[in-house]
Phi, psi and omega in degrees: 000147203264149186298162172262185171226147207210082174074006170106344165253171183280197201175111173275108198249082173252183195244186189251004155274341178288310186302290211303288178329305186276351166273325185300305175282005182275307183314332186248024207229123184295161198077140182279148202227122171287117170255178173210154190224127208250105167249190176254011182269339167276005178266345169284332181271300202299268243296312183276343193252126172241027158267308200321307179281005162272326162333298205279291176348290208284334195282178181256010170221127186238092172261205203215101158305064172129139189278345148304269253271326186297316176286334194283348178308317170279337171268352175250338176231344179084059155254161176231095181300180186265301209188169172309159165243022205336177174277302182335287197280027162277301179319317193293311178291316165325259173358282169267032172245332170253338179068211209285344195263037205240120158252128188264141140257150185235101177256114185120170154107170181260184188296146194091337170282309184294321161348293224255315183283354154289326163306305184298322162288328179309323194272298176305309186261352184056022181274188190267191179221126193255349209153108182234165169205154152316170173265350176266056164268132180260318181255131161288354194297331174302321192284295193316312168285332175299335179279325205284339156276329154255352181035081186265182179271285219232120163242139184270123125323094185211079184229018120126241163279046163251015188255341180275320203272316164314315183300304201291305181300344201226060158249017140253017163272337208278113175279070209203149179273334177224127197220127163238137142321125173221008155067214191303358200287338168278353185284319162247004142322296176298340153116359163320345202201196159212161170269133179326153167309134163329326189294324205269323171276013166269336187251006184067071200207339161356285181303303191287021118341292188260348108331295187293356202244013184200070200309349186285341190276005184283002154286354185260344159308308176313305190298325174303265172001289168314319193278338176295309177285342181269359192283319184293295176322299174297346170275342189272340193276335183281351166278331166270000000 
């Protein structure tokens, strides 16, 4: 199936097995091929922001981050995806499907953390670790030469919202075949953060989870909201 549009961005409505499949060829081919796993707070930040949104226009994967992308797919577009696509359980899969034949940079994230999760992957996945550097950085250039130097297969992202837009300005800088966002996930690679309960991600209930377990996360409650109501407005205008 062919991408979808979801509010003006695209959307690929593959399964993490299809993704893996379509990564696998990136992996062998030159030039960086960007992904991006698609919530809905970044469909909110993308309306107002237009390098985010030439990110997603521009990556070569777009999965669907979150059970808002899954409803809205269906209601903006009649699709029914098969599941979620996260950054977390991509990475997890990526990881242990190429293994020892993986070379990772681990980007982002405060200091000591992209460090201490490329060690565990190292140790769990047998991948090479080609590289880390933190997220608290102003000038890239340093980071841009340290990826340019390992020339890794798969570079992680992890710059919270700066990571797609980071990838998009510097994507003929980056010397990596494949580059995903990957929000917290190096936060629990490393053991920094823990992942919501299985329970909250069977019922789609993750964010609010994580909203109640981090008051600091309630613009991303706002944001949910926004996406809901612009989700609604446009099935009702496709309708008139």
């Amino acid at each position: 199936m062919g991408r979808i549009e979801i509010l003006g961005l695209p959307l690929d409505p593959v399964d993490r097995r299809e993704a893996l499949t379509r990564i696998e060829g990136f992996l062998s081919r030159p030039g960086l091929d960007p992904v991006v796993t698609l919530n809905p707070e970044l469909v909110v930040r993308a309306a107002s922001d237009p390098t985010l949104r030439a990110a997603v226009h521009r990556a070569s994967l777009v999965t669907a981050d979150g059970v808002g992308i899954l409803w809205a797919a269906a209601r903006l577009a009649g699709t029914r995806l098969p599941e979620r696509v996260t950054g977390i359980e991509l990475t997890e899969a990526l990881l242990a499907r190429f293994g020892k034949n993986l070379r990772v940079f681990f980007l982002g994230a405060r200091p000591g953390v992209a460090e201490r999760a490329a060690a565990v992957a190292a140790e769990r996945y047998r991948i090479e670790v080609a590289g880390y550097h933190h997220g608290y950085f102003q000038d890239p250039s340093p980071v841009l030469e340290a990826i340019d130097r390992a020339h890794p297969d798969l570079l992680l992202v992890a710059l919270g919202e700066r990571q797609e837009v980071f990838v998009e300005r510097h994507r003929r800088e980056l010397a990596a075949r494949v580059a995903i966002g990957v929000g917290g996930t190096l936060d629990v690679l490393a053991g920094a953060a823990r992942r919501a309960p299985d329970w909250t991600r069977r019922l789609g209930l993750e964010w609010a989870w994580r909203v109640g377990t981090d008051p600091r996360r309630w613009r991303r409650g706002l944001r949910l909201v926004r996406f809901a109501l612009q989700v609604q407005a446009a099935a009702r205008a496709r309708r008139t």
